[in-house]
N, C-alpha and C positions, 0 to 999 in steps of 0.2 A: 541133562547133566546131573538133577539133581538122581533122578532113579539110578544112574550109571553110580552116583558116590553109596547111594544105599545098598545098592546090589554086593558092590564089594565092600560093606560093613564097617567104612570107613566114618559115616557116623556115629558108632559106636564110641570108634576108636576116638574121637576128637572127645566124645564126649565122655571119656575114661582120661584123657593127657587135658584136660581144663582145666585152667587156673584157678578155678574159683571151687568150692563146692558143688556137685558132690564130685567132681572131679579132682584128679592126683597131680594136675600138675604143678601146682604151685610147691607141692609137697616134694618133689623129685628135685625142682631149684632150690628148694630152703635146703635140700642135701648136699645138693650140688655146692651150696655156698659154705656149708660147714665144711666138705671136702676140701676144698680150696682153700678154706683159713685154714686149715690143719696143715693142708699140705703147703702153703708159702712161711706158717710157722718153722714146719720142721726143717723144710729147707735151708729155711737161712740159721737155724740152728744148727744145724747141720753142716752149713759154712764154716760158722763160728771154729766148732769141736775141728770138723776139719786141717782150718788153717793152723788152728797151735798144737795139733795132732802132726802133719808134716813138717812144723817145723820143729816140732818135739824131736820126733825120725832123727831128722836133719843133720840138728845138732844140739840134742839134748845129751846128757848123759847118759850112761850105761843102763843106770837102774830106771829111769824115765819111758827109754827106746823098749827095754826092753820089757815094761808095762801096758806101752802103746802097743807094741808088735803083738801081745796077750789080747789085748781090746778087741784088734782091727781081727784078729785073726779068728778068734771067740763068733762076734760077731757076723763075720761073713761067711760060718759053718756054719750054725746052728740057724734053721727055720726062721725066718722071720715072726710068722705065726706064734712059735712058743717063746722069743723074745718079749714079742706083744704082753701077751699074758704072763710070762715071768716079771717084766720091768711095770706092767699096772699093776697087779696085784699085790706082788711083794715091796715095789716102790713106794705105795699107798699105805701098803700096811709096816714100813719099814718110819715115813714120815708120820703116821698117828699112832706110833708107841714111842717116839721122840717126843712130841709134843707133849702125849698123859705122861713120860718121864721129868716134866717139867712142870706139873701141874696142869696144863691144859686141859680143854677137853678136846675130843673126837672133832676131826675136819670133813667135811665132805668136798675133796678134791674136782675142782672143775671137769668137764670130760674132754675142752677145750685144751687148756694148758696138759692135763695128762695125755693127748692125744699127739700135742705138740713136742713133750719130753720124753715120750714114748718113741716114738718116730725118728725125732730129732738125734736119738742118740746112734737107732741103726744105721742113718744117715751120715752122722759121722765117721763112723768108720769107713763107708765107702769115699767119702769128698776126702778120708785124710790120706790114702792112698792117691785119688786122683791129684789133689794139691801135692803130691809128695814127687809125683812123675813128671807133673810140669814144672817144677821148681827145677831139676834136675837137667830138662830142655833147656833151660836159660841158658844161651851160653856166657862162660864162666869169664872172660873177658870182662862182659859190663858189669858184674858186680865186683872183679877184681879193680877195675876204673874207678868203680863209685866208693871202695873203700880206699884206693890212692888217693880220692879229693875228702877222704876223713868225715864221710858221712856214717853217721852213729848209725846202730842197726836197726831200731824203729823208722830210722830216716828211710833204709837202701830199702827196707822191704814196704814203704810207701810209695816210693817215687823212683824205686826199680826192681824189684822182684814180683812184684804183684803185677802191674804194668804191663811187664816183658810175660810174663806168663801164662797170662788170661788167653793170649791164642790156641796155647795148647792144653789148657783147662776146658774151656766151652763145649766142648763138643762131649767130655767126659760128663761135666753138669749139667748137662742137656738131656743126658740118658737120665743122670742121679732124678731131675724134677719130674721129669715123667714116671721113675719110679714110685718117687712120693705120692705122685696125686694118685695110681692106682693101686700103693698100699694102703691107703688111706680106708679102701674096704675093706682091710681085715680089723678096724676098731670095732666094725660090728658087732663081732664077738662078743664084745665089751660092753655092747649096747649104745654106744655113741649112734647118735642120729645122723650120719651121714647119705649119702646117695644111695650107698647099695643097703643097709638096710629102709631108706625109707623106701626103697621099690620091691624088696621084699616085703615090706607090709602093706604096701597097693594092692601087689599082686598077690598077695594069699588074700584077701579084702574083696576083691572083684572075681578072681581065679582068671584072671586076663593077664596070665604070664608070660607069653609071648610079647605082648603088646609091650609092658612096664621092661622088664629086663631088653627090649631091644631097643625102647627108648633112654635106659640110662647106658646103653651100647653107645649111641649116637651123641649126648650129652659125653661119655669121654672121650670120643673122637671127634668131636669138635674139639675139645680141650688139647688134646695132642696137637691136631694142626693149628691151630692158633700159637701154642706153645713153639714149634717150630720155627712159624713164622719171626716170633721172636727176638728166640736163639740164634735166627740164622742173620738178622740185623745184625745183635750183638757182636756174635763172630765176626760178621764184617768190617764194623765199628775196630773189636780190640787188633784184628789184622791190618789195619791202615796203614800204608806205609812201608808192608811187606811186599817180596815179590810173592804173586802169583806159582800156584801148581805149575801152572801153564809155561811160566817165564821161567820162573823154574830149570824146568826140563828143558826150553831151549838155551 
């Protein structure tokens, strides 16, 4: 067994994905885990902007809807990539010429939180569109009820638009988080330590590029189907009490 593992160079490879020195592995999960805070940062940032983004739409006024519709629209044309770089760079350098306008001195901005408000905001645009289509599914009935019984509007959008909606949000959210976690590699650029470049620096380190880049391949497809698995609880969860596709059609 053991000459069958060395034949096909598979000692090699364990001993290039090792946790410990002088192996990369441990270095591929300290990526993997920045990936992941960045990306459940941005996402529920991304919530945030979202929900008072749709309900901006909704029923904001003229000049609001039509700053948001500027936003979302901005946003989901242009590259994501040169977002990246437009919103670090000049976001950074827009917050430390406020600060020396005030006397301060120069910040050096986390790559965390910048990675988070980076993110967070392209993310918004897409969750305010997706909250924007689910709100719209509600049918108009139960929030015409829940304002017959004179619930205030922080009340109806706790305890019934939110509620009622989450069926036909999830499955939109569900794309958006998986987005997040694989844009999360384009911080690289920027030099954030995340996954894909700490395996870019394995693999130029060893020149064992197949190995590294099809281990952080399997590192996010793991992340995908677990994420799934999830999602597709949740869904089930917020559909409770609905009819079935199935029922449905019969």
């Amino acid at each position: 067994m053991g000459g069958l593992v060395e034949a096909l160079g598979l000692t090699s490879t364990f001993e290039l994905l090792a946790l410990s020195p002088p192996g990369w592995g441990g270095n591929l999960l300290r990526g993997l885990a920045n990936s992941l805070q960045i990306a459940f940062g941005a996402f529920g940032f991304g919530l945030l902007i979202g929900l008072f983004g749709a309900y901006g739409k909704l029923y904001g006024g003229p000049i609001l809807r039509d700053l948001l519709a500027i936003y979302t629209t901005v946003v989901r044309a242009v590259p994501e990539l040169v977002l990246i770089l437009i919103l670090y760079y000049v976001g950074t350098d827009l917050i430390n010429k406020l600060v020396m306008g005030f006397g301060g001195e120069r910040v050096e901005i986390s790559g965390v939180v910048a990675g988070i408000w980076v993110l967070g905001v392209v993310q918004g645009a897409y969750a305010t569109e997706i909250l924007r289509g689910a709100i719209l599914a509600v049918p108009p009935g139960q929030i015409e009820a829940a304002r017959a019984f004179g619930m205030p509007p922080l009340m109806l959008m706790r305890r019934v638009t939110i509620p009622a909606m989450m069926s036909f949000a999830i499955p939109g959210l569900a794309n958006l988080w998986l987005i997040a976690t694989k844009d999360t590699a384009l911080l690289a650029i920027v030099g954030f330590n995340e996954l894909t470049l700490e395996t870019k620096q394995a693999a130029s380190s060893t020149r064992a590029y197949f190995t590294f880049f099809l281990a952080a391949g399997g590192l996010y497809l793991t992340v995908t189907l677990l994420s799934g698995r999830v999602f597709k609880r949740v869904e089930a969860w917020a559909r409770k009490g609905q009819p079935s596709l199935r029922q449905a059609k019969s």
